[in-house]
N, CA, C and O of each residue as an XYZ file, in Angstrom:
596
protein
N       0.832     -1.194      0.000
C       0.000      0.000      0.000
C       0.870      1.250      0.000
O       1.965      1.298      0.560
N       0.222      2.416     -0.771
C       0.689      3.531     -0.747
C       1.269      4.084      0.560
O       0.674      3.479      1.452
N       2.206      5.003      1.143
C       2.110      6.290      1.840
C       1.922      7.290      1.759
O       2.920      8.002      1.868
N       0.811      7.872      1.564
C       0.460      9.094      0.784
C       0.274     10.375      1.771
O      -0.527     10.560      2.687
N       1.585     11.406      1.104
C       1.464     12.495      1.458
C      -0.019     13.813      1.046
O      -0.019     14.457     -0.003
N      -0.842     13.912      1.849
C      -1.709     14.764      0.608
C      -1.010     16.127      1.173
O      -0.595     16.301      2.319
N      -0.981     17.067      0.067
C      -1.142     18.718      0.629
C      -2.228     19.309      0.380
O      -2.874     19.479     -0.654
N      -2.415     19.723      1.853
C      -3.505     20.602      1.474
C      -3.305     21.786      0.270
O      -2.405     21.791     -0.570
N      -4.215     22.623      0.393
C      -4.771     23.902     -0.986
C      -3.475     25.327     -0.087
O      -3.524     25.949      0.974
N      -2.714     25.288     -0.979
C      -1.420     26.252     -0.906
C      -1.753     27.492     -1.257
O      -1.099     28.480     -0.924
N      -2.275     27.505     -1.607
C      -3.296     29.302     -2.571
C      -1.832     30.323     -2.385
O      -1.612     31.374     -1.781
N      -0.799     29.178     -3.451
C       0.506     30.143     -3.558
C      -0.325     31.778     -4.550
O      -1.331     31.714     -5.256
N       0.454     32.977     -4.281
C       1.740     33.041     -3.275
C       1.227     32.825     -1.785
O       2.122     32.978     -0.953
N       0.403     32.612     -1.446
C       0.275     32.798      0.041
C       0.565     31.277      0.721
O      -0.259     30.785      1.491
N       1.151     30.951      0.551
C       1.647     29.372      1.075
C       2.570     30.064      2.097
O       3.417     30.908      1.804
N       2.266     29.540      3.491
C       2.678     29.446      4.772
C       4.377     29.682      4.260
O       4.753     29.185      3.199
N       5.159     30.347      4.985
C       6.372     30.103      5.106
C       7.240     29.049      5.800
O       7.035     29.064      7.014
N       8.121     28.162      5.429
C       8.159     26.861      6.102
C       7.584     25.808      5.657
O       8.003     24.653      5.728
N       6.455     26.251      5.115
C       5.563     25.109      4.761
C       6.096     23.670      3.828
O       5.623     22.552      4.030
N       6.915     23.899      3.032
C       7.298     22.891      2.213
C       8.936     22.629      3.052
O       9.429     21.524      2.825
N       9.441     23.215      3.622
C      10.709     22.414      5.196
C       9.521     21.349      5.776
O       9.830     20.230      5.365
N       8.419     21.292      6.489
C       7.374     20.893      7.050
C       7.068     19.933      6.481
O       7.185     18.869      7.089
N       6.545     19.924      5.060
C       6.146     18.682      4.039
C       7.368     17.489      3.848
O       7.165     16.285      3.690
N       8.307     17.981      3.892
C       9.621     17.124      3.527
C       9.886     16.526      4.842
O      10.405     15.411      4.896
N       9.511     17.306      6.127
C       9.720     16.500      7.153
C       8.639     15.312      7.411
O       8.781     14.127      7.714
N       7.685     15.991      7.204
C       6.420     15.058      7.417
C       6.827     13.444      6.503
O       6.935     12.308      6.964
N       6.980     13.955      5.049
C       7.375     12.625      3.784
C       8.627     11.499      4.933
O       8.527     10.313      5.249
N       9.594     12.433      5.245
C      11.086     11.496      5.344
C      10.521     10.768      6.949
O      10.691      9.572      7.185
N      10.011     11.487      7.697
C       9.425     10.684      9.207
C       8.429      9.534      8.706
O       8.613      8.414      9.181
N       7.530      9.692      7.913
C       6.531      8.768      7.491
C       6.653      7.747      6.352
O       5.934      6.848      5.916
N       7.818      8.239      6.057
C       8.284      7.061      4.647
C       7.540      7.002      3.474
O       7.400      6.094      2.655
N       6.954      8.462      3.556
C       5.835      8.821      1.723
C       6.400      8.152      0.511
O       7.495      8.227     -0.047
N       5.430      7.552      0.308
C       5.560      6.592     -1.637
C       4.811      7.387     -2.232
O       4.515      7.091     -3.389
N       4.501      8.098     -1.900
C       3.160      8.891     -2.603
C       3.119     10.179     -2.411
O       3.400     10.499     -1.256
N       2.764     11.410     -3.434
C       2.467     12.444     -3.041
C       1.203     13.051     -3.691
O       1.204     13.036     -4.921
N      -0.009     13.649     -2.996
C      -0.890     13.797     -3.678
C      -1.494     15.571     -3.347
O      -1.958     15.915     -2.260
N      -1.345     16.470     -4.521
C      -1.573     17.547     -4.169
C      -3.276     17.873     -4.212
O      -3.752     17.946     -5.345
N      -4.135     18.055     -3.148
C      -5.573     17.868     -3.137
C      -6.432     19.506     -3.914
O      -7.652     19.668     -3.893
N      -5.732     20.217     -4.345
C      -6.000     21.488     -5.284
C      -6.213     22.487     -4.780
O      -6.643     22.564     -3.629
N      -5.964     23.480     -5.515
C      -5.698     25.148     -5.268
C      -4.228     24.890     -4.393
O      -4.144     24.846     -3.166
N      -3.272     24.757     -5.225
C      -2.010     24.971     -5.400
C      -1.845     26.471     -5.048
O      -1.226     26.974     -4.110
N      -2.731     27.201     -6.284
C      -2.001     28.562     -5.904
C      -4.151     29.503     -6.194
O      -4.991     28.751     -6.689
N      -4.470     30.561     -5.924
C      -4.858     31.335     -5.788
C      -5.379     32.100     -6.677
O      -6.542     32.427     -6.445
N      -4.944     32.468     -7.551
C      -5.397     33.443     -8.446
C      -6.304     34.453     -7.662
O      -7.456     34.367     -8.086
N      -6.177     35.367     -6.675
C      -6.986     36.056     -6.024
C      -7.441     37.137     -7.477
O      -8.581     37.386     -7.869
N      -6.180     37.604     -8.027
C      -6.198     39.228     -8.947
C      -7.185     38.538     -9.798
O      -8.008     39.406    -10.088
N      -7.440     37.708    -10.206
C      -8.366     37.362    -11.098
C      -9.734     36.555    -11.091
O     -10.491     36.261    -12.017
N      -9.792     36.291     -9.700
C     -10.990     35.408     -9.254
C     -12.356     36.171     -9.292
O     -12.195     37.366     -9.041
N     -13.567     35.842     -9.518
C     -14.787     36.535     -9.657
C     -15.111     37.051     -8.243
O     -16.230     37.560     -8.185
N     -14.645     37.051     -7.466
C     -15.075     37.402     -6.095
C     -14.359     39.320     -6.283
O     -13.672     39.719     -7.223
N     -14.842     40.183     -5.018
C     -14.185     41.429     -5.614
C     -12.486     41.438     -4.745
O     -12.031     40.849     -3.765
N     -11.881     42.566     -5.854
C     -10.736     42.300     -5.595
C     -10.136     43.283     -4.272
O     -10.941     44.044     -3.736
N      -8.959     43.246     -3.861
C      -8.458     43.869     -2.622
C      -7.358     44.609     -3.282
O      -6.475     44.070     -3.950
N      -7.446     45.644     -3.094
C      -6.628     46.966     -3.790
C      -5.547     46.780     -3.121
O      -4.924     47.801     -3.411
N      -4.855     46.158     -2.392
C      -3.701     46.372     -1.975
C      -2.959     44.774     -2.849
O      -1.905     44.290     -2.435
N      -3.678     44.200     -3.970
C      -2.862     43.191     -4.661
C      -3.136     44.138     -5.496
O      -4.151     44.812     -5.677
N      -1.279     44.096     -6.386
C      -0.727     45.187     -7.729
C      -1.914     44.494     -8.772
O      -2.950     45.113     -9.014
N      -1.706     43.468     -9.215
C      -1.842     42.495    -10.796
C      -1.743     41.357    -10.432
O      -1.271     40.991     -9.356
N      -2.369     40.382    -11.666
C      -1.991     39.112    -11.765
C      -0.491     39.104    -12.332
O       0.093     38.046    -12.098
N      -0.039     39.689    -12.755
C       1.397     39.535    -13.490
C       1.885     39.231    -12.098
O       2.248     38.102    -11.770
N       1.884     40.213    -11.331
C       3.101     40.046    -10.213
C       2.803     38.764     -9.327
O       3.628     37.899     -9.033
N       0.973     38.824     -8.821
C       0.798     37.287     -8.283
C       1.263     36.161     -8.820
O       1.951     35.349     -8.202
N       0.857     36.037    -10.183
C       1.766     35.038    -11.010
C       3.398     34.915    -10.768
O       3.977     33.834    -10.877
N       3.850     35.743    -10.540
C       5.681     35.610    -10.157
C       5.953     35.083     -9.033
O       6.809     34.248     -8.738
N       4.960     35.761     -8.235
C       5.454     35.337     -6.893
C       4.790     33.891     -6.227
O       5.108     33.121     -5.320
N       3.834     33.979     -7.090
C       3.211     32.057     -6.516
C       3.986     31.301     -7.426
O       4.452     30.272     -6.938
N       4.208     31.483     -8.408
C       5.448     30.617     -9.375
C       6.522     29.953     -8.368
O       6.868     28.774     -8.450
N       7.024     30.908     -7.368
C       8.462     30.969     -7.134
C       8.108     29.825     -5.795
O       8.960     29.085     -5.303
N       6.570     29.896     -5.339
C       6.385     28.947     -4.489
C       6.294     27.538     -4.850
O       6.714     26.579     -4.203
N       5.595     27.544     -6.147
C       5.210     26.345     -6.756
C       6.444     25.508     -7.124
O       6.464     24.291     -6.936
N       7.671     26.321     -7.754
C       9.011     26.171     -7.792
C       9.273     25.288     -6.755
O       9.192     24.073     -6.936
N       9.612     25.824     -5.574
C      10.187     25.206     -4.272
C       9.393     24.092     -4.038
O       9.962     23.243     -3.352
N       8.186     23.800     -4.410
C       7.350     22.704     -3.535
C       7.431     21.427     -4.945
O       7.243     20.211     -4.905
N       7.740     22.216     -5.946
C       7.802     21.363     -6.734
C       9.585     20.298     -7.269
O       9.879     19.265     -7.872
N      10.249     21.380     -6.581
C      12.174     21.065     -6.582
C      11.606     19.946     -4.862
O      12.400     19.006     -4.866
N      11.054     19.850     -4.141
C      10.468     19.201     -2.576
C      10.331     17.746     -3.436
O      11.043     16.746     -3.344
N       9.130     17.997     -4.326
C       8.277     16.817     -4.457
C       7.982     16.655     -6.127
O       6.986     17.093     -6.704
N       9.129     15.898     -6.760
C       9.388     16.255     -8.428
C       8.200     15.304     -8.856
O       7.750     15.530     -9.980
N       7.639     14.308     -8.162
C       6.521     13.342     -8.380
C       5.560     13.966     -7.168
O       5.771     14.266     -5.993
N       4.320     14.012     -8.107
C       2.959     13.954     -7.424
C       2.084     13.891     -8.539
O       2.158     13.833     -9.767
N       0.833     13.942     -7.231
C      -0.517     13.630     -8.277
C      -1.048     15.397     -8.163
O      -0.812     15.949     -7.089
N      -1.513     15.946     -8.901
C      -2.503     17.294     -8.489
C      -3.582     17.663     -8.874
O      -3.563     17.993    -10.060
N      -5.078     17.806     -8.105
C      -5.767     17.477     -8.192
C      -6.296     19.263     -9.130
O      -6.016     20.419     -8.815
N      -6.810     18.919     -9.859
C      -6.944     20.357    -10.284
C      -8.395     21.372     -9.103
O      -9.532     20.920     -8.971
N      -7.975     22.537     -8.516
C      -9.102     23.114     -7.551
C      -9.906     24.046     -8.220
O      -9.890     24.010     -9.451
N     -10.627     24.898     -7.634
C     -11.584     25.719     -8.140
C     -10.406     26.813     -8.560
O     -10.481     27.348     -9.666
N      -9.493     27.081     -7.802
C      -9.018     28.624     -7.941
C      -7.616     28.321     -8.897
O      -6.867     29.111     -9.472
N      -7.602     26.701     -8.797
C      -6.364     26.277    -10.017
C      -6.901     26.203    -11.688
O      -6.191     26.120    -12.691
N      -8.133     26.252    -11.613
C      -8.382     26.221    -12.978
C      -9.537     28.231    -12.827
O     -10.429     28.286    -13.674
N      -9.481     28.960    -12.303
C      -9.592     30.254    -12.526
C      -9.030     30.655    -13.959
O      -9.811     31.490    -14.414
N      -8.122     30.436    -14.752
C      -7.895     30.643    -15.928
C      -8.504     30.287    -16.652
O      -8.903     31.107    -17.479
N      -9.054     28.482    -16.810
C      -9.911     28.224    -17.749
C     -11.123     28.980    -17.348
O     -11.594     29.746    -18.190
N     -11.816     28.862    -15.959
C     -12.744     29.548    -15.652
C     -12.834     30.972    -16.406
O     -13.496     30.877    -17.439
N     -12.454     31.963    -16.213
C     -11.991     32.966    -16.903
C     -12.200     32.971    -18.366
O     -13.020     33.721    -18.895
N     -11.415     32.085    -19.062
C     -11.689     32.089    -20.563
C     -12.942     31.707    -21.008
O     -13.550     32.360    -21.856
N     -13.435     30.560    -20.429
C     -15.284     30.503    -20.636
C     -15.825     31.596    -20.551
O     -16.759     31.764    -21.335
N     -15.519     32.633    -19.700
C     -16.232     33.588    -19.129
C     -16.278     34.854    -20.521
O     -17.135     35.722    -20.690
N     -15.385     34.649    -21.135
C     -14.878     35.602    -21.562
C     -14.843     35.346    -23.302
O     -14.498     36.130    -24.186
N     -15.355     33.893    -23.401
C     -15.837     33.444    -24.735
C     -14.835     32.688    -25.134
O     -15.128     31.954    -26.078
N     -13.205     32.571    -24.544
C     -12.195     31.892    -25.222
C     -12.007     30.945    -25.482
O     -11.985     30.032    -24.657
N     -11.751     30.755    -27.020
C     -11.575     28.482    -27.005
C     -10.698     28.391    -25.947
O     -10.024     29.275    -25.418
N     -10.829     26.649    -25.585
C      -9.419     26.674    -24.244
C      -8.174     26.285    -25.212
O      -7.113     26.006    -24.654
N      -8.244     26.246    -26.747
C      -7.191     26.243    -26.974
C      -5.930     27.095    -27.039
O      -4.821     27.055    -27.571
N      -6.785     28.042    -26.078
C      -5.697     29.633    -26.597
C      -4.521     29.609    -24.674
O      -3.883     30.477    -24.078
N      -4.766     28.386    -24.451
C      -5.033     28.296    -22.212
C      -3.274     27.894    -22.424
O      -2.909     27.920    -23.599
N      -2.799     27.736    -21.964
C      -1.058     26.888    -21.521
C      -2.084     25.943    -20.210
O      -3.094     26.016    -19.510
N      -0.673     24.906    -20.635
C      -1.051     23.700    -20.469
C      -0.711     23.917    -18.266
O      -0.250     24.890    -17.669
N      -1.048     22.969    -17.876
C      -0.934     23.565    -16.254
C       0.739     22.930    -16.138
O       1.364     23.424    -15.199
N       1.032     22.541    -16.457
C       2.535     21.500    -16.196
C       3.392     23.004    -16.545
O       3.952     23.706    -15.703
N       3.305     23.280    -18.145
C       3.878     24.649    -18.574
C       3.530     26.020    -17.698
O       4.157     27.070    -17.844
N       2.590     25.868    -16.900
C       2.325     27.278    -16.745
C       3.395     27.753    -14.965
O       4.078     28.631    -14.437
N       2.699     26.121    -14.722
C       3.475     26.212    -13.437
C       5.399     25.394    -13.557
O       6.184     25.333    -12.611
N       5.550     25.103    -14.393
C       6.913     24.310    -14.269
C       6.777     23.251    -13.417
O       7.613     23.091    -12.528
N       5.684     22.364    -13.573
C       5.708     21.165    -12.464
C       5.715     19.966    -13.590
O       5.220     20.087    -14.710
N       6.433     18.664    -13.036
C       6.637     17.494    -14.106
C       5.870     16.991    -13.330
O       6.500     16.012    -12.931
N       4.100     16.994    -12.408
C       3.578     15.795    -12.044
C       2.049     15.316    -13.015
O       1.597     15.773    -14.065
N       1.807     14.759    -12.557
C       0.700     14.042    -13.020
C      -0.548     14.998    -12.536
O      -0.910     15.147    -11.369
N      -1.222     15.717    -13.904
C      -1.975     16.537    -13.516
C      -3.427     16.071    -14.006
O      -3.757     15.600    -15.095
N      -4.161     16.337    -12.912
C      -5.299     15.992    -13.131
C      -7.048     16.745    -13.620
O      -7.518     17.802    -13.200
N      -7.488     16.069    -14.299
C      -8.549     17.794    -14.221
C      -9.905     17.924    -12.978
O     -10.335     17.100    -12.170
N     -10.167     18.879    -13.183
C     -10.886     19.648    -11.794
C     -12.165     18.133    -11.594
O     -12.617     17.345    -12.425
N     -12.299     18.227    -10.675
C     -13.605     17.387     -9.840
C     -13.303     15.763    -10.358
O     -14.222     14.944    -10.351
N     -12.014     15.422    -10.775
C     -11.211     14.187    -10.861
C     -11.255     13.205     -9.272
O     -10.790     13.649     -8.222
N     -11.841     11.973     -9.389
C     -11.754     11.132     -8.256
C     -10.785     10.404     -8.429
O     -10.880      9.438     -9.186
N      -9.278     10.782     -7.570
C      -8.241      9.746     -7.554
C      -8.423      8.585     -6.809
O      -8.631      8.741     -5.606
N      -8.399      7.758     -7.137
C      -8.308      6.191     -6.486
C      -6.923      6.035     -5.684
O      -6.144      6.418     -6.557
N      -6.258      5.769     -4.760
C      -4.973      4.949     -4.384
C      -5.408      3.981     -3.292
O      -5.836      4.355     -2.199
N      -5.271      2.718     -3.660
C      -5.374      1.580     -2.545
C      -6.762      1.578     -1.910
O      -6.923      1.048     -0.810
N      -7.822      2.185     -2.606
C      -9.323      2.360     -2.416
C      -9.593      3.411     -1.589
O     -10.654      3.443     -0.966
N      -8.780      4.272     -1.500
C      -9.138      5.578     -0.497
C      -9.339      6.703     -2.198
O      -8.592      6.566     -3.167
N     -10.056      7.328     -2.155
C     -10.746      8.232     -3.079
C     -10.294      9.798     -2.465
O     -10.670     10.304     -1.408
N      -9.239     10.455     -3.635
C      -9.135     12.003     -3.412
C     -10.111     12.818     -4.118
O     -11.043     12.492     -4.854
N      -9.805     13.640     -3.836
C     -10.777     14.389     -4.424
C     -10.316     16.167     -3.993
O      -9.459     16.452     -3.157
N     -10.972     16.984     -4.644
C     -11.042     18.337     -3.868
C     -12.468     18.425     -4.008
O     -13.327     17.743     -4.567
N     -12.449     19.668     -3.202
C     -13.545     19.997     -2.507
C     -14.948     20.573     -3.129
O     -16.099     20.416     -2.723
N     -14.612     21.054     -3.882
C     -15.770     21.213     -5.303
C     -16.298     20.308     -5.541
O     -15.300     19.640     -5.270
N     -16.884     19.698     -5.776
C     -17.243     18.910     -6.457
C     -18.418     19.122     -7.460
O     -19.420     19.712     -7.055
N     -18.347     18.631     -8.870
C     -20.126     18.405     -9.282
C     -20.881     17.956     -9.014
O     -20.480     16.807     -8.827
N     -22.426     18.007     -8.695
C     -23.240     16.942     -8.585
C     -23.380     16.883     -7.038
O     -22.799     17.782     -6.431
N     -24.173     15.810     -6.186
C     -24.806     16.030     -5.175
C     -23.540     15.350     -4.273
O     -22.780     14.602     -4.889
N     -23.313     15.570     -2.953
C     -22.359     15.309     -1.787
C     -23.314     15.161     -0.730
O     -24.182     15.972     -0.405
N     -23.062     14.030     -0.220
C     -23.756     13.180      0.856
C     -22.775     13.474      2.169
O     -21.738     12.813      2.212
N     -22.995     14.279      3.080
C     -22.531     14.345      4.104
C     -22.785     13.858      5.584
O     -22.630     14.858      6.286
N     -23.047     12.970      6.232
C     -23.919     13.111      7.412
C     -25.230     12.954      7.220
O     -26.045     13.409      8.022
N     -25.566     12.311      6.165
C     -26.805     11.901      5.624
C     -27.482     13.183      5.167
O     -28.635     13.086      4.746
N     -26.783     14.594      5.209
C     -27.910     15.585      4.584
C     -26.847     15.601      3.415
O     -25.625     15.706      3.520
N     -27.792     15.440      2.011
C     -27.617     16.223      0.645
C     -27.546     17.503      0.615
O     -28.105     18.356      1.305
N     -26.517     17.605     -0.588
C     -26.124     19.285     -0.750
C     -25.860     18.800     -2.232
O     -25.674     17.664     -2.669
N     -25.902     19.997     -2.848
C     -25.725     20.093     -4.432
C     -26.521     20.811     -5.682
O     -26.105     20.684     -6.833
């Protein structure tokens, strides 16, 4: 059976400082075979439909500076799985919005410089019968016996 590291949603740039010293400790104490990133890597705040906070410049600059996180967590952990999140696919989101084929999108591996296994949004990973997922989901979610959806 797997050892699977999951990370939680990094909403680089704002990923904890330390945070990936922390992950590498967690992997080498627990003997991780596995790494599974559970989505929203990074944030896209400058561009998310929610309203924005005047004290972020641009997406140009958010883009640099969550890059440089994604960088480090990705030089951490050169294999993983990543689950695509709501605020990781904000770009495609965005281009629907905005009428764009997605052929005009960079690919998520290219955009972020990551070599893992990328997955698309509301994707159910299987490992050893435990089911990932992020938190979005389509369609109805059974919680505690009350439906939502």
């Amino acid at each position: 059976m797997a050892r699977v590291l999951v990370i939680g949603g990094c909403h680089a740039p704002g990923m904890r400082a330390g945070y990936v010293d922390f992950l590498k400790r967690v992997a080498d104490d627990y003997a991780v075979t596995r790494v599974v990133h559970i989505g929203d890597l990074v944030d896209w705040a400058s561009i998310s439909y929610h309203e924005k906070i005047p004290s972020l410049r641009n997406a140009a600059l958010e883009y640099a500076k969550a890059r440089k996180q994604v960088t480090a967590l990705a030089r951490a952990f050169p294999k993983a799985d990543w689950l695509i999140g709501n605020h990781d696919a904000l770009t495609e989101r965005q281009a629907v919005t905005a009428g764009l084929p997605p052929e005009l999108l960079r690919d998520y591996a290219d955009m972020w410089n990551v070599g893992w296994v990328i997955h698309p949004r509301f994707t159910k990973l299987r490992i050893d019968g435990v089911i990932y997922f992020h938190g979005d989901r389509r369609g109805r979610l059974i919680r505690h016996g009350v439906t939502s959806g």
